[in-house]
C-alpha positions as CSV (number, residue, x, y, z in Angstrom):
1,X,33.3,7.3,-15.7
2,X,35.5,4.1,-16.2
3,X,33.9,0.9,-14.6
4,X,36.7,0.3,-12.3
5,X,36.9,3.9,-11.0
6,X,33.0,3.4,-10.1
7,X,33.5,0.4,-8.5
8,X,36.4,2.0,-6.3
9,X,34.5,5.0,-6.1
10,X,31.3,2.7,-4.7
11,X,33.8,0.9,-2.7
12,X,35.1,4.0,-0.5
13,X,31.3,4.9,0.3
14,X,30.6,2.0,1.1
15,X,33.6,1.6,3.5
16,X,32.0,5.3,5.0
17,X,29.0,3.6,5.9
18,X,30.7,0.5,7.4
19,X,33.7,2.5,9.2
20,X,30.5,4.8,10.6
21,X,28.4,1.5,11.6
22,X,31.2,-0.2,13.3
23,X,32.5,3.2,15.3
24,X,29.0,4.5,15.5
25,X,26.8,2.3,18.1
26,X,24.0,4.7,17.5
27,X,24.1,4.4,14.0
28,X,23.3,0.4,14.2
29,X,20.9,1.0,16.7
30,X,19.5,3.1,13.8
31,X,19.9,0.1,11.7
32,X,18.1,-2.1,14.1
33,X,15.0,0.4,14.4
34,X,15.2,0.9,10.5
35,X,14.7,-2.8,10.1
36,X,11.9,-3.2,12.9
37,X,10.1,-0.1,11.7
38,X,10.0,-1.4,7.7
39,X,9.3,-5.1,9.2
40,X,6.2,-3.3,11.6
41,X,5.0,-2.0,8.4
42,X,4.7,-5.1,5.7
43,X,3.4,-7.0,8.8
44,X,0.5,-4.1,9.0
45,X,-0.3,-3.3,5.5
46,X,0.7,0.0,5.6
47,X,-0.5,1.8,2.3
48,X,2.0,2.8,-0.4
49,X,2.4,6.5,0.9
50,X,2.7,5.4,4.3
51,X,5.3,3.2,3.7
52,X,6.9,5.5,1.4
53,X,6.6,8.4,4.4
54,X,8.1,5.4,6.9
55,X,11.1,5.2,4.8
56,X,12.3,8.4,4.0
57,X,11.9,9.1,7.9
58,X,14.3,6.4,8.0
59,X,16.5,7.2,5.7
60,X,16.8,10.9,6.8
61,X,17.9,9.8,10.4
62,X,20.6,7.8,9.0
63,X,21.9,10.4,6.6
64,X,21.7,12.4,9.7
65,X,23.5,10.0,11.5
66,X,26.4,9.7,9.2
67,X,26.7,13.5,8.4
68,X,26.8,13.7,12.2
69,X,29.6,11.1,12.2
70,X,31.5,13.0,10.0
71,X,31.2,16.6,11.4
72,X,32.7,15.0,14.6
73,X,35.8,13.5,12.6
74,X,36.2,16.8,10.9
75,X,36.3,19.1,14.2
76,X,38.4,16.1,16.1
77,X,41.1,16.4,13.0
78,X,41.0,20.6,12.8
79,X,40.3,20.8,16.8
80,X,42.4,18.1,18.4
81,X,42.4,19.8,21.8
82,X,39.7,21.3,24.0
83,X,37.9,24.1,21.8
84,X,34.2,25.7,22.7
85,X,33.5,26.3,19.4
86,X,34.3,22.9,18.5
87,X,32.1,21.6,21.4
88,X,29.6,23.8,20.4
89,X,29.7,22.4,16.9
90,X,29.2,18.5,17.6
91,X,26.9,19.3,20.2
92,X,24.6,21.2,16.9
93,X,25.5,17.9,15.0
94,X,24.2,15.9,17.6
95,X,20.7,18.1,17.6
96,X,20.1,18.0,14.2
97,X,20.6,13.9,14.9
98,X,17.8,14.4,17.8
99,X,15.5,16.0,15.7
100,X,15.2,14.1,13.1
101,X,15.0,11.3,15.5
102,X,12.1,12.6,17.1
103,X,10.4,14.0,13.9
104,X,10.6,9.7,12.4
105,X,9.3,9.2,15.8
106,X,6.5,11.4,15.7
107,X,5.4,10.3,11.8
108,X,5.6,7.0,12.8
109,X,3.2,7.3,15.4
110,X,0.9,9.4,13.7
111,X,1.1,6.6,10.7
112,X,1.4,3.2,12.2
113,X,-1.4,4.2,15.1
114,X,-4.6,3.3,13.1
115,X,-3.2,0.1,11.9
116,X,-2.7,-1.0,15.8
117,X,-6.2,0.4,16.8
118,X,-7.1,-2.2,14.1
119,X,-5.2,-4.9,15.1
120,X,-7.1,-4.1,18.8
121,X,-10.6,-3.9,17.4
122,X,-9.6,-6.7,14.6
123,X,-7.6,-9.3,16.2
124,X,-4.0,-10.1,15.1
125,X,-3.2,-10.6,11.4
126,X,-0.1,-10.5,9.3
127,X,-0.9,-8.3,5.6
128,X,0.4,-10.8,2.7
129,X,2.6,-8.7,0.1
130,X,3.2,-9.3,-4.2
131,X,5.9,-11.0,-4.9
132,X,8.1,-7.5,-5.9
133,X,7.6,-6.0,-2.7
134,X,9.0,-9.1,-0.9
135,X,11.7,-9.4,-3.2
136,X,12.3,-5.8,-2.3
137,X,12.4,-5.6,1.7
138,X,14.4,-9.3,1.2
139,X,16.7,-7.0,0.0
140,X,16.7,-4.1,2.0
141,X,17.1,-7.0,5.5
142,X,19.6,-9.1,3.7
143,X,22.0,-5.1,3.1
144,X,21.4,-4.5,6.2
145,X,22.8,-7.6,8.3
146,X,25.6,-7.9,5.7
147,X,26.4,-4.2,6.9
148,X,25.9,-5.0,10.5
149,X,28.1,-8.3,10.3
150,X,31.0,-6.3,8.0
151,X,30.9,-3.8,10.7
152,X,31.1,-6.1,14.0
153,X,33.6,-8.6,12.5
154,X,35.5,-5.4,11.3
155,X,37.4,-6.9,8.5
156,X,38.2,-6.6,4.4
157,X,36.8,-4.1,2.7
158,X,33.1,-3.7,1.8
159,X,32.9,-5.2,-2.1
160,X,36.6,-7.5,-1.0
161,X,36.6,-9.7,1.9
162,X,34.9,-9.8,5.7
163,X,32.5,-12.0,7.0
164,X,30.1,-12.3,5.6
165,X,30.3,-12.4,1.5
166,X,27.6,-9.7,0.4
167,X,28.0,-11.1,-3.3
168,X,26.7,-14.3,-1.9
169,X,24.4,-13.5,0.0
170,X,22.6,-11.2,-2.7
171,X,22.8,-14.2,-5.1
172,X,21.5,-16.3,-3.2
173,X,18.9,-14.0,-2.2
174,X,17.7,-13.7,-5.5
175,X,17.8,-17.3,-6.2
176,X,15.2,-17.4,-4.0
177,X,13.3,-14.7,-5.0
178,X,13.1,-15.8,-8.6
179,X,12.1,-19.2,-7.5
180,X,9.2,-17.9,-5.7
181,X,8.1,-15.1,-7.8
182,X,8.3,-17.3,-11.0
183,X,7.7,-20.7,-9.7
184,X,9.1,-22.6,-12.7
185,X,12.0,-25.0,-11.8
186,X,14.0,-24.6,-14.6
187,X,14.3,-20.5,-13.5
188,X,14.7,-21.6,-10.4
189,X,17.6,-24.2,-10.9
190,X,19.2,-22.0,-13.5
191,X,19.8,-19.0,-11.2
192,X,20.8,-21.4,-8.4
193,X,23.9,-22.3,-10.8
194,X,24.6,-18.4,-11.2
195,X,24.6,-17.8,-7.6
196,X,27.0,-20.8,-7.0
197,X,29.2,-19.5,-10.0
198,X,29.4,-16.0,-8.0
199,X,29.6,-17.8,-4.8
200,X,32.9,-19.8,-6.7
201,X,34.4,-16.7,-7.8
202,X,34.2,-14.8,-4.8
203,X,36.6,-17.9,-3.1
204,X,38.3,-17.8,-6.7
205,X,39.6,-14.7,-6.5
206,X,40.4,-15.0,-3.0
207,X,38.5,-12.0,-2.3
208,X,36.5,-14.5,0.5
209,X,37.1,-17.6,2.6
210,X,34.9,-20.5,1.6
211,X,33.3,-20.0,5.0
212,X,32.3,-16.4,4.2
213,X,30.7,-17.4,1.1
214,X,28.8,-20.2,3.1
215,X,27.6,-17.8,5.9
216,X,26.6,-15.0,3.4
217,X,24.9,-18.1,1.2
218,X,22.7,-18.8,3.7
219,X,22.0,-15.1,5.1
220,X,20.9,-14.4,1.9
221,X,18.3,-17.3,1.2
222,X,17.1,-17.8,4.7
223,X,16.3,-14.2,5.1
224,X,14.3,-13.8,1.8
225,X,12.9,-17.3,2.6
226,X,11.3,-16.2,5.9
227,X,10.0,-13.6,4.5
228,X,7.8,-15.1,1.5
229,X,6.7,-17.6,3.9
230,X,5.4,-15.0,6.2
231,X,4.3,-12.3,3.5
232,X,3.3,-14.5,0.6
């Protein structure tokens, strides 16, 4: 497949999950219990399976989510007026949302429950993390809120324009990873000058406003950061 048909290709999904996250109020608060629930879990350790168990939970209720989303757009375009079978049909949609809902509940509380009785016998603590699996939920946060923002400011398109710049603010997020997770300056100051340069062309190319590059700048490297600060 020809780059720029994948990108466009990338580009209309990624406008699904934005179109479905700024119509959908359920689907951010989704978003927002995806985030705690990943968060909840580098704070308590969780083992590798766990956290591997946590996230396809999560995942599965936002592909339900979405699929739901979608169902309801189909039956609204073949249905437009008052149908049973079409009630009938979001109201299945909606279930198989509820369910798996309630089934990421369940395995979360099945999961995460021994790490609180810890923290009750134990006292407080905070797990520290390697350097790859901060990098990696710095990611995961900084998609997120990009997705969240893109949604509530509801303009441009997902990979051109709308506050804030995602280019940016995975640049910068990695500037700050690979300062931390190789802790030599010259790394650190040279992709520092690659993040600026895709900061630039982003303005360049008029694809973002220089404060949407700013914004998405500092999104990036203050969320990843917090993090190794706190999980480092």
């Amino acid at each position: 497949m020809p780059l720029r048909k994948w990108i466009y290709s990338a580009n209309n999904a990624i406008e699904g999950i934005l179109h479905a996250a700024r119509t959908q109020r359920h689907l951010r608060y989704h978003l927002y219990f995806a985030s705690a629930a990943l968060f909840l879990s580098y704070i308590l350790g969780v083992e590798r399976t766990d956290f591997l168990i946590i996230s396809v939970a999560v995942i599965l209720v936002l592909l339900a989510e979405m699929v739901n989303t979608a169902i309801e757009y189909l039956v609204d375009m073949i249905s437009p007026e008052y149908s049973e079978g079409a009630r009938v049909a979001k109201d299945v949609s909606a279930g198989a949302v509820l369910i798996t809902a309630f089934g990421a509940a369940v395995l979360g509380y099945i999961i995460l429950f021994p790490y609180f009785r810890d923290i009750f016998e134990k006292g407080v603590y905070v797990a520290k993390h390697s350097k790859q699996e901060i990098t990696l939920i710095s990611i995961i946060f900084v998609l997120i809120l990009v997705v969240v923002l893109k949604a509530y400011y509801g303009k441009g398109h997902p990979l051109r324009g709308g506050m804030p710049s995602g280019h940016a603010a995975m640049a910068f997020s990695f500037w700050i990873a690979i300062t931390y997770s190789t802790e030599d300056f010259m790394a650190s100051i040279l992709s520092f000058v690659l993040a600026v340069v895709v900061a630039q062309s982003r303005v360049s190319d008029k694809a973002h406003s220089t404060a949407e590059v700013i914004v998405g700048a500092f999104i990036g490297s203050g969320i990843t950061l917090l993090l190794f600060l706190v999980f480092r």
